[in-house]
C-alpha positions in Angstrom: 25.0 -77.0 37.0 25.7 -75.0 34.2 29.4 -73.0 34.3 29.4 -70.9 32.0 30.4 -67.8 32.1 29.5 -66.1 28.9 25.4 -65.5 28.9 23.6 -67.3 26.1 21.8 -65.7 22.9 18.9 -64.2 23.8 15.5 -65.1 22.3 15.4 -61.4 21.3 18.9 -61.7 19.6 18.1 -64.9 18.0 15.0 -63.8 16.8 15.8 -60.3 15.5 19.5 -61.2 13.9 18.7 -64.5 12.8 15.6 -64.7 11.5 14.0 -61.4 11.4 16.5 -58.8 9.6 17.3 -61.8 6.8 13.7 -62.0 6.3 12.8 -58.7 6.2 10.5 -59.0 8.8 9.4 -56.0 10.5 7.7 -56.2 14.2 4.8 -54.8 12.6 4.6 -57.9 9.9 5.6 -60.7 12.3 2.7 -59.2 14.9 0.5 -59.9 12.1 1.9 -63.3 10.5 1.5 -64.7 14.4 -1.9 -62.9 15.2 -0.7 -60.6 18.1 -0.2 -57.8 18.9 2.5 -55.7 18.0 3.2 -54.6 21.5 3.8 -58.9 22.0 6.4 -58.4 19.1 8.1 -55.3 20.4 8.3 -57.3 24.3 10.0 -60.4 22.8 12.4 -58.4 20.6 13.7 -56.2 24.0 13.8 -59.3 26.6 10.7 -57.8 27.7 8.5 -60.8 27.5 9.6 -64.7 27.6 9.0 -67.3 25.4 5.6 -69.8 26.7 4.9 -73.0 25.3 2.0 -70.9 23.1 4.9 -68.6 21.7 7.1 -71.3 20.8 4.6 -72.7 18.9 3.9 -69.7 16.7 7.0 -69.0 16.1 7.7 -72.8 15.5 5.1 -72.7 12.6 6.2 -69.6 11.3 9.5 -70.3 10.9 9.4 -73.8 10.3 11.8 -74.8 13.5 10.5 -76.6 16.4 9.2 -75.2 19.6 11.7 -76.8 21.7 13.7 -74.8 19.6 12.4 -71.7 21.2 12.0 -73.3 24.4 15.3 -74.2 25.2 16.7 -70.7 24.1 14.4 -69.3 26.6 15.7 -72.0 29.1 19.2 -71.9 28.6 18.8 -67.7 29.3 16.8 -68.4 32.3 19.0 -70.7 34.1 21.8 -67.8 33.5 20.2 -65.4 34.7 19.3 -67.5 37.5 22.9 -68.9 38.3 24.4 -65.4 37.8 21.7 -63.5 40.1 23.3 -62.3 43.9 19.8 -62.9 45.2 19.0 -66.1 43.2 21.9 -67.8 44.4 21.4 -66.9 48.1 18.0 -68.6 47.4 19.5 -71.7 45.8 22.7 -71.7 48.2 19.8 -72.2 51.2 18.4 -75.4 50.0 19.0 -78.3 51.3 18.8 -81.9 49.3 17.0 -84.2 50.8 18.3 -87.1 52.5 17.4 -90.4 50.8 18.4 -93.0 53.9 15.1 -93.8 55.0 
């Protein structure tokens, strides 16, 4: 398991401070460049809306990174919030592994 304690870059963070603002970009003009909506644009850039496999390879293309890129940001902030969630953990502490003695 992951232990770290500091929570990872957001894809909203990574998105808006690395390649948005040095581009330029407003939410309006990347809605456009990645055929959405702008209200898609405005989701992803509050940690309103998570990065699917479609997403990641949008922004993939548009940027000229690779959707795993995109993917694991959005993975590496899951499993955070996950392992740093009260009720998650109560969830995970309740499972059981499997015995593998036949």
């Amino acid at each position: 398991m992951l232990t770290t304690k500091r929570k990872p870059a957001t894809v909203a963070e990574i998105l808006v401070e690395e390649f948005m603002q040095p581009l330029g970009l407003t939410k309006a003009a990347l809605a456009e460049a990645m055929g959405v909506q702008r209200k898609h644009v405005n989701e992803l850039c509050n940690d309103r809306r998570a990065v699917t496999a479609a997403t990641a390879l949008i922004l993939a293309r548009l940027f000229g990174n690779s959707p795993d890129f995109w993917l694991n940001v959005q993975r590496r902030t899951d499993l955070w919030i996950a392992m740093h969630d009260p009720h998650e953990l109560e969830r995970i502490e309740r499972a059981r592994p499997l015995s593998t003695a036949a």
